[in-house]
C-alpha atoms as a printed R data frame, in Angstrom:
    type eleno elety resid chain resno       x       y       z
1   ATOM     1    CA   UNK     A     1  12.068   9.036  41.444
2   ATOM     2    CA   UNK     A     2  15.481   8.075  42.035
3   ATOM     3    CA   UNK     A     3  18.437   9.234  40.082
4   ATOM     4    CA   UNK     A     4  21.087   6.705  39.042
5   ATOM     5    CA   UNK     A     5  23.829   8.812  39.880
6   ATOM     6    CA   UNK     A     6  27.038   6.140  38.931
7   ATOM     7    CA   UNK     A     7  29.703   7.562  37.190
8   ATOM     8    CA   UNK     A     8  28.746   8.395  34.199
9   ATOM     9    CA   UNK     A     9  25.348   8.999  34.203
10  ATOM    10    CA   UNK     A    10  23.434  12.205  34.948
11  ATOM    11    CA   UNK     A    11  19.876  12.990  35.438
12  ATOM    12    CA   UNK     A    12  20.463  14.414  31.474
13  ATOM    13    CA   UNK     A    13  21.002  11.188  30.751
14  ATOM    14    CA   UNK     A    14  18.423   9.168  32.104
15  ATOM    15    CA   UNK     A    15  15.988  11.913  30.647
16  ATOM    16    CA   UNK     A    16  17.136  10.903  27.399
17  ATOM    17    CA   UNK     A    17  16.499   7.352  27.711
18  ATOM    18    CA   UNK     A    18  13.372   8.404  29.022
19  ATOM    19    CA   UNK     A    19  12.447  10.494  25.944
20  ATOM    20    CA   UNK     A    20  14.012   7.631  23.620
21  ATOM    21    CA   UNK     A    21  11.219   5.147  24.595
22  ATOM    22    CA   UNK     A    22   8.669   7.555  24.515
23  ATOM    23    CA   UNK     A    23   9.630   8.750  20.931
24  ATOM    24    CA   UNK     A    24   9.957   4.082  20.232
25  ATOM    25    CA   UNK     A    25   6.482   4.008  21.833
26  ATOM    26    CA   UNK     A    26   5.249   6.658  19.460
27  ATOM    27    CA   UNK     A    27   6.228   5.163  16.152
28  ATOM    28    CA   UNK     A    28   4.586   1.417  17.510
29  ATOM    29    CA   UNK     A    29   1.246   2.993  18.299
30  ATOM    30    CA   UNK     A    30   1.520   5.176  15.011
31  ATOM    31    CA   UNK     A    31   2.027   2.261  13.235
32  ATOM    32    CA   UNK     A    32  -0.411   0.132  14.861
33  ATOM    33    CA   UNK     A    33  -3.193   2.825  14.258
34  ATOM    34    CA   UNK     A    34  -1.866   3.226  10.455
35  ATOM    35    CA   UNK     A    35  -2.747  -0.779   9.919
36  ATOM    36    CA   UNK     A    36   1.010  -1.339   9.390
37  ATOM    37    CA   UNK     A    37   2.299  -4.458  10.814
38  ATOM    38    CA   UNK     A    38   4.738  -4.553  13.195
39  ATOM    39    CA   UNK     A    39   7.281  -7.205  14.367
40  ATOM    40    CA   UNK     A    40  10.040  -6.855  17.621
41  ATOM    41    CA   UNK     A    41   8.626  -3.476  18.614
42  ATOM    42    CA   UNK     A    42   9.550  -1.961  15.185
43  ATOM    43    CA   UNK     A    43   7.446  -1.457  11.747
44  ATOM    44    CA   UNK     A    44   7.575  -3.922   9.118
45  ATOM    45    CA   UNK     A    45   8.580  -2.090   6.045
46  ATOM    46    CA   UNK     A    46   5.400  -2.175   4.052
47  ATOM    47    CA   UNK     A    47   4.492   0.335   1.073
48  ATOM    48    CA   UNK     A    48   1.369   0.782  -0.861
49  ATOM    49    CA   UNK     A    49   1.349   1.889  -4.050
50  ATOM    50    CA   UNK     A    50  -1.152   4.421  -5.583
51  ATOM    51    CA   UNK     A    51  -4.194   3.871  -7.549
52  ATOM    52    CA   UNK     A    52  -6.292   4.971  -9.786
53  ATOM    53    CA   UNK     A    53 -10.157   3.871  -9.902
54  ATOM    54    CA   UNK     A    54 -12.374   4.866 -12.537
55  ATOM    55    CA   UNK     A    55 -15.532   3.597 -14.789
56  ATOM    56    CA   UNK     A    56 -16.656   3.606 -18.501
57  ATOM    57    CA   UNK     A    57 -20.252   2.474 -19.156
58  ATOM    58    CA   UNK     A    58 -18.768  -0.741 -19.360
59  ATOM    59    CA   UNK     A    59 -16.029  -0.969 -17.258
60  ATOM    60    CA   UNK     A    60 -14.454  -0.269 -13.834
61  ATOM    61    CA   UNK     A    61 -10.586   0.499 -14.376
62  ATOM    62    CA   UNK     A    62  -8.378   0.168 -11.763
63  ATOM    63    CA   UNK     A    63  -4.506   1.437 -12.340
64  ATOM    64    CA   UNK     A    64  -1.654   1.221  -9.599
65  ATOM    65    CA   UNK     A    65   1.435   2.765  -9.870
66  ATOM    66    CA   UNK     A    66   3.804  -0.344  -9.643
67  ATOM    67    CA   UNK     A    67   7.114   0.590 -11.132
68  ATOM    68    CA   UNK     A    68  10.077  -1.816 -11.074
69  ATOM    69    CA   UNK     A    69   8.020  -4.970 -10.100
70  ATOM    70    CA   UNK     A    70   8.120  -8.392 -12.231
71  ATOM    71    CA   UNK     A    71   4.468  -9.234 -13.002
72  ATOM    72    CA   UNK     A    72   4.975 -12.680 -12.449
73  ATOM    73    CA   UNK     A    73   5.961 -11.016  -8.486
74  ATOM    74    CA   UNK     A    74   2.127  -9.746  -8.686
75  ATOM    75    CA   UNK     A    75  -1.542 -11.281  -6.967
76  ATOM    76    CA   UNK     A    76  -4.480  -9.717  -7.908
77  ATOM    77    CA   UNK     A    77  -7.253 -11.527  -6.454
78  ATOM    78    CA   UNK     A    78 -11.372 -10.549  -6.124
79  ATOM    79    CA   UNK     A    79 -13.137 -11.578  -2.942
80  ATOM    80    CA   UNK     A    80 -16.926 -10.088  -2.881
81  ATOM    81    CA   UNK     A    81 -16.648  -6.588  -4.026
82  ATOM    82    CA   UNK     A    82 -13.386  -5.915  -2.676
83  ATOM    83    CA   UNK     A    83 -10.289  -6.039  -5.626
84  ATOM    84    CA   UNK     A    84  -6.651  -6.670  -3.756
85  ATOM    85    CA   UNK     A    85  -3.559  -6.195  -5.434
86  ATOM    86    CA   UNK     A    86   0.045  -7.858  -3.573
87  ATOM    87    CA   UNK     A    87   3.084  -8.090  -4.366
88  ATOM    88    CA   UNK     A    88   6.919  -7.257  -3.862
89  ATOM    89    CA   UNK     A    89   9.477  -5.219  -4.898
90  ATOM    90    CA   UNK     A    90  12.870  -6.531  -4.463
91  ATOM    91    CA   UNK     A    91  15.613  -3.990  -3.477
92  ATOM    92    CA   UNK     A    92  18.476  -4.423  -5.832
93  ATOM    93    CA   UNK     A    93  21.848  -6.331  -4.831
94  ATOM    94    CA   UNK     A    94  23.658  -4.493  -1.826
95  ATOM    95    CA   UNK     A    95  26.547  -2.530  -3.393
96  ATOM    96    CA   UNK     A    96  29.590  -1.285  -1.955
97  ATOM    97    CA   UNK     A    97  28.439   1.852  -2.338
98  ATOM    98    CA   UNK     A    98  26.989   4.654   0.667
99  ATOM    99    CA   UNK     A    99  23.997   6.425  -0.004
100 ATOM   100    CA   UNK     A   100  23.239   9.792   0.352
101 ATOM   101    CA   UNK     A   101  19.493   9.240   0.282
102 ATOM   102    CA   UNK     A   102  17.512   6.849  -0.574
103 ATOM   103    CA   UNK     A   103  13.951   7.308  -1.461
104 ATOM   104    CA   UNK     A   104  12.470   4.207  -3.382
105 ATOM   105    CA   UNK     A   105   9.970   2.120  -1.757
106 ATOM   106    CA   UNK     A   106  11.256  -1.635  -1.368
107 ATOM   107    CA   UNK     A   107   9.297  -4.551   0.055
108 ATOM   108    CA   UNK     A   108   5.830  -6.244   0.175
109 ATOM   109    CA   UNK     A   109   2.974  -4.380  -0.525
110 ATOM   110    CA   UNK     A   110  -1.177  -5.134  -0.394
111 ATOM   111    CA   UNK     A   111  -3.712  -2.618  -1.691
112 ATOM   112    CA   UNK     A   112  -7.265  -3.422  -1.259
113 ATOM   113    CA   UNK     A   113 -10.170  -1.203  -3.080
114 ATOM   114    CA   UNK     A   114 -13.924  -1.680  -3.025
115 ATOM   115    CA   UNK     A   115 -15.359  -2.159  -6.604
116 ATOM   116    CA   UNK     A   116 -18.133   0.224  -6.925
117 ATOM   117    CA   UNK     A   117 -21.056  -2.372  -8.760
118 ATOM   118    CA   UNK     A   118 -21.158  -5.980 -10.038
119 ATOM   119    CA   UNK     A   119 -18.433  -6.943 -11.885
120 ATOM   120    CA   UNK     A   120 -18.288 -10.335 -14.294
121 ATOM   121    CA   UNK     A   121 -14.963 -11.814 -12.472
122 ATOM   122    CA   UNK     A   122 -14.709 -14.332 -15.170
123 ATOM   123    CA   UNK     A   123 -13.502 -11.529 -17.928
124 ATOM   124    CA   UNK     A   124 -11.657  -9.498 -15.669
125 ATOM   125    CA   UNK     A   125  -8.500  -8.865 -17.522
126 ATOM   126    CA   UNK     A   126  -4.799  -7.095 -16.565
127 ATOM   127    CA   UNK     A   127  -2.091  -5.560 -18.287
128 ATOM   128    CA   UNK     A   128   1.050  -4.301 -17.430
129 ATOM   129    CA   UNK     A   129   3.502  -1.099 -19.074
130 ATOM   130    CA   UNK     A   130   5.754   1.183 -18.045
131 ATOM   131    CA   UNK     A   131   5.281   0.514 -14.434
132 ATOM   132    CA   UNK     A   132   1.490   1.308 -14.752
133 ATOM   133    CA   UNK     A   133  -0.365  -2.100 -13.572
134 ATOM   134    CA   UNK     A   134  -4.337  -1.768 -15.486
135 ATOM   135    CA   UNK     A   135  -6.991  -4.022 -14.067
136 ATOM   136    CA   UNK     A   136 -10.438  -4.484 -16.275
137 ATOM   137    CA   UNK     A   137 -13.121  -5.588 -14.692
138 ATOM   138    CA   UNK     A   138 -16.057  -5.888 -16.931
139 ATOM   139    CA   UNK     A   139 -19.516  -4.766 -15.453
140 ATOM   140    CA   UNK     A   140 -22.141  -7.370 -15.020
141 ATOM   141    CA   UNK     A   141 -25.368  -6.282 -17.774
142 ATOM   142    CA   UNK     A   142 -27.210  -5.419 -14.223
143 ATOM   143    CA   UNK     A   143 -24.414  -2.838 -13.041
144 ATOM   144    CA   UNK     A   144 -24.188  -1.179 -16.509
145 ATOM   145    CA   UNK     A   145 -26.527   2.266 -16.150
146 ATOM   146    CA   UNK     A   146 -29.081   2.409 -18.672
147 ATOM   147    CA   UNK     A   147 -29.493   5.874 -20.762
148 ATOM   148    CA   UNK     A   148 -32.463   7.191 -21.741
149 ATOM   149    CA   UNK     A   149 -33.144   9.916 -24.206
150 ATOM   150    CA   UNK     A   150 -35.342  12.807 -23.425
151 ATOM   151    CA   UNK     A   151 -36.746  14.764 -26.526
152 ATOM   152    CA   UNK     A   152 -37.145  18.294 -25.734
153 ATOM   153    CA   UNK     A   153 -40.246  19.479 -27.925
């Protein structure tokens, strides 16, 4: 390997661009094997909010963590057994202002859960407060467990 020794530039130097695209080559593959799309050699700012899955003898509740979001800037959408939630939240006008950190997640989103049973998609139903998004989805008579009493004698 051949130093570029102009004026300038040092072997310390071209190490460092040498470490700089291995450290950019890192982050693509680490997003690549994360699922997280990627445009122009860098990640596409994508966040996925947390949920919550449970079930009732009737229901299957499904709760994301979506603060900040319009819910008209919401999909929820059922395709077989899997329930996917998209949507966007929009970063707030620029400001003249500098930040000293900045945590909040901004941009699209898409979570996608497997619904554990039959559902009846017709009377699924979805509410929205206090940044908590709560999906219904209504078991189908076949999905709902069936108790049966055992008398002890």
């Amino acid at each position: 390997m051949a130093w570029d020794m102009t004026p300038g530039n040092s072997p310390w130097k071209e190490f460092e661009r040498i470490r700089s695209s291995i450290v950019r080559m890192d982050r693509i593959l680490d997003t690549f094997f994360e699922g997280r799309p990627v445009k122009g050699g860098e990640a596409v700012e994508e966040w996925a909010p947390s949920l919550d899955v449970s079930e009732t003898r009737d229901d299957i509740v499904v709760e994301a963590e979506i603060p900040g979001i319009e819910p008209s800037d919401v999909d929820i959408s059922l395709t077989g057994d899997t329930l996917t939630i998209k949507g966007e939240k929009k970063q707030e006008e620029e400001k003249e202002e500098d930040y000293h950190l900045m945590e909040r997640n901004y941009g699209t989103f898409t979570r996608s859960v497997r619904v554990p049973g039959e559902v009846q998609s017709d009377k699924i139903s979805a509410t929205y407060k206090n940044g908590i998004l709560t999906i219904v989805l209504p078991k189908s008579e076949q999905a709902k467990k069936k108790e049966i009493k055992i008398r002890v004698k």
